[in-house]
C-alpha positions as CSV (number, residue, x, y, z in Angstrom):
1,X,76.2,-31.8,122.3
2,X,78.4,-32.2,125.4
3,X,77.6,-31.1,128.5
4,X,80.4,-28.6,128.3
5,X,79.3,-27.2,125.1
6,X,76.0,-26.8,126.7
7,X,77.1,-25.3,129.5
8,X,79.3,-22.6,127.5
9,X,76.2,-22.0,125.1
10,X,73.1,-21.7,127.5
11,X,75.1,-19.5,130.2
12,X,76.9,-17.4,127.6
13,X,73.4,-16.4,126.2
14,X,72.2,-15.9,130.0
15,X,75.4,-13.7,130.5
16,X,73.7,-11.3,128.0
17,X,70.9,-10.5,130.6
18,X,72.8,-10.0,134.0
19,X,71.8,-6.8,134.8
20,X,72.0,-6.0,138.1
21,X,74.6,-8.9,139.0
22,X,74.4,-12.6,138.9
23,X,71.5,-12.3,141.1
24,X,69.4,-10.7,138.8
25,X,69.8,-13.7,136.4
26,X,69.0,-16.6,139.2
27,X,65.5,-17.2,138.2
28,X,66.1,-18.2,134.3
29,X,69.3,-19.7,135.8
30,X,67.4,-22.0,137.8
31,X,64.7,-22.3,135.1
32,X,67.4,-23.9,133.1
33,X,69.3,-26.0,135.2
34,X,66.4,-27.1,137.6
35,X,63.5,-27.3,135.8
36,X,64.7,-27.6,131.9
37,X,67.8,-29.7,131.8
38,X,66.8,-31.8,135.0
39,X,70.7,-31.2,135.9
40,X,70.0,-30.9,139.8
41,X,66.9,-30.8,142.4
42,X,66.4,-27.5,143.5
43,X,67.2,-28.5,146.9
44,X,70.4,-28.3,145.5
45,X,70.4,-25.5,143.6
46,X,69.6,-23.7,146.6
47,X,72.3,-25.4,148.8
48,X,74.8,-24.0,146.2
49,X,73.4,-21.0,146.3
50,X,73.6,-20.8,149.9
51,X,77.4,-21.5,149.7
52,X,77.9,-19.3,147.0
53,X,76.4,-16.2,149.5
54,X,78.8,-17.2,152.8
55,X,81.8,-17.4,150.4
56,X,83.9,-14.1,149.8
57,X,84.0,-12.9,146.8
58,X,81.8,-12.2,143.8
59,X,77.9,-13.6,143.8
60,X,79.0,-14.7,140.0
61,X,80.5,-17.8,142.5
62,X,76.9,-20.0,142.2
63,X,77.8,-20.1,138.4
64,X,80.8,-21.7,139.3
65,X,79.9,-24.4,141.7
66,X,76.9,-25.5,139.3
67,X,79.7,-25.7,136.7
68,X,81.5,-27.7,139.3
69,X,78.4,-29.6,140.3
70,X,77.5,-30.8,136.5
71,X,81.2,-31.3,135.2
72,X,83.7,-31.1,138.0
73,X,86.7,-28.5,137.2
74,X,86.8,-28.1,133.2
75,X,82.1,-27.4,134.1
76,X,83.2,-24.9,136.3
77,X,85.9,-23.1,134.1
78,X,83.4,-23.3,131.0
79,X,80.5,-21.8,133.2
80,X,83.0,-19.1,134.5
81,X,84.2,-18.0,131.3
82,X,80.4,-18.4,129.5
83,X,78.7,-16.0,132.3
84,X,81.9,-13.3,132.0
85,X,83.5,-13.7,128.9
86,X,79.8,-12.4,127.0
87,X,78.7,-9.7,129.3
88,X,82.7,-8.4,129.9
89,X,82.9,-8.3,125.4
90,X,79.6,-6.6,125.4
91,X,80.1,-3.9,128.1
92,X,83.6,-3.1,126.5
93,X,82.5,-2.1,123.1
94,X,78.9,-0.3,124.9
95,X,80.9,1.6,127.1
96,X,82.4,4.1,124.2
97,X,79.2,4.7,122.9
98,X,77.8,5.3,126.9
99,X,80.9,8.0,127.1
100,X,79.6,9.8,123.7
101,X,76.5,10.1,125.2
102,X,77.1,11.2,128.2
103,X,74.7,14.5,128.1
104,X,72.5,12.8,126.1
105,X,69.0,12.7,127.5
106,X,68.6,9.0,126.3
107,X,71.6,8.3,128.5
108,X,69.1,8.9,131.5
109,X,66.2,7.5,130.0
110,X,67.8,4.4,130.0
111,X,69.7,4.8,133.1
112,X,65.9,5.6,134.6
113,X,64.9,2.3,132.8
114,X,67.0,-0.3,133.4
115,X,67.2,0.4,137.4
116,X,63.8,-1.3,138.0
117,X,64.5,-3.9,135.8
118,X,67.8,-4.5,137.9
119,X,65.2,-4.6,140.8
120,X,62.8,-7.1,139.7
121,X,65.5,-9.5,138.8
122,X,67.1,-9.5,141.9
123,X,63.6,-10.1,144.0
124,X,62.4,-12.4,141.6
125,X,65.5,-14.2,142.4
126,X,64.7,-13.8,146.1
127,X,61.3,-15.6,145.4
128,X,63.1,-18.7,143.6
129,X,65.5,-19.4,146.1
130,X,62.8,-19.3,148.6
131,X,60.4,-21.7,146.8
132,X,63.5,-23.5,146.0
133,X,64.9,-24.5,149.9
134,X,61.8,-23.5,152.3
135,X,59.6,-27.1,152.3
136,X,57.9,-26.6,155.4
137,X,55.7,-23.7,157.2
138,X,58.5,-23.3,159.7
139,X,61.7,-22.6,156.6
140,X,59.1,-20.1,155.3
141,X,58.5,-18.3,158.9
142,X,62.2,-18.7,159.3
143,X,62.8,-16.7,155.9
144,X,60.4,-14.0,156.5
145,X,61.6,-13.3,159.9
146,X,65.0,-12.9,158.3
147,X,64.3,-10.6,155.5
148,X,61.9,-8.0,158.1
149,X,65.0,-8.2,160.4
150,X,67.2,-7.7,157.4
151,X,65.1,-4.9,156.1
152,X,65.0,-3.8,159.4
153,X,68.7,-3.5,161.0
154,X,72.0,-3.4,160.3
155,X,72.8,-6.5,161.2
156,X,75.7,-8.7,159.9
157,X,74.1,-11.6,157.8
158,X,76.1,-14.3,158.7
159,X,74.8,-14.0,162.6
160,X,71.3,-14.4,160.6
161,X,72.9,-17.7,159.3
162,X,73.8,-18.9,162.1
163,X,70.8,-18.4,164.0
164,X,68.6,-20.2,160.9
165,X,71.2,-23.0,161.3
């Protein structure tokens, strides 16, 4: 199988579990580029995360440059259209059943439900890309000052970039 059809087969399954963003999904992502495929360190994975966060735009971005990274422009179209094309079909046909059930008391049940979920992905992707780019004590001080100050204050994050650059 080509790298392509790879590409459009493993990220078109993990569109299916994006809940929450493409941030909730960056653990198995990295799973499966990192650690399974052997397509990139994680060094790099985290530098194109990294880029992917100070670019505007959608976080769905990272997809896209590890697309790029793996197989240059047709890489990144194939993992573009494999992360949205999935999730964008399935949401479309859920969201007239959502509408019909709109009083429904599953309708918050699962609403209730799938929040933490949302949650957990996200941090859990918090905790890869640290493992991923902190290698010393200091990157690991670094981060946790910037997540307590983040927690902390409204401060603009790219001042927070800055000052970890």
């Amino acid at each position: 199988m080509t790298i392509i059809a790879t590409i459009l087969v493993q990220f078109g399954l993990l569109s299916l579990l994006a809940f929450g963003g493409a941030n909730a999904i960056l653990p198995e992502l990295h799973r499966m580029v990192v650690e399974t495929n052997h397509w990139m360190s994680g060094t790099t994975f985290a530098h194109l995360f990294a880029i992917s966060q100070a670019t505007p735009g959608p976080n769905i971005i990272i997809v896209t440059l590890i697309g790029w990274q793996l197989a240059g422009l047709s890489g990144a179209l194939a993992a573009t259209l494999a992360v949205c094309g999935p999730s964008s079909i399935l949401i479309f046909a859920f969201i007239h059943i959502w509408e019909k059930i709109r009083e429904s008391r599953w309708r918050s049940i699962i609403q209730t439900g799938i929040a933490p979920l949302a949650v957990g992905l996200v941090l859990s992707s918090g905790v890869i890309i640290t493992r991923a780019a902190d290698e010393t004590l200091w990157a690991y001080v670094l981060t946790g000052v910037t997540l307590l100050i983040t927690l902390n204050f409204k401060l603009n994050p790219i001042w927070l970039i800055a000052g970890g650059a």
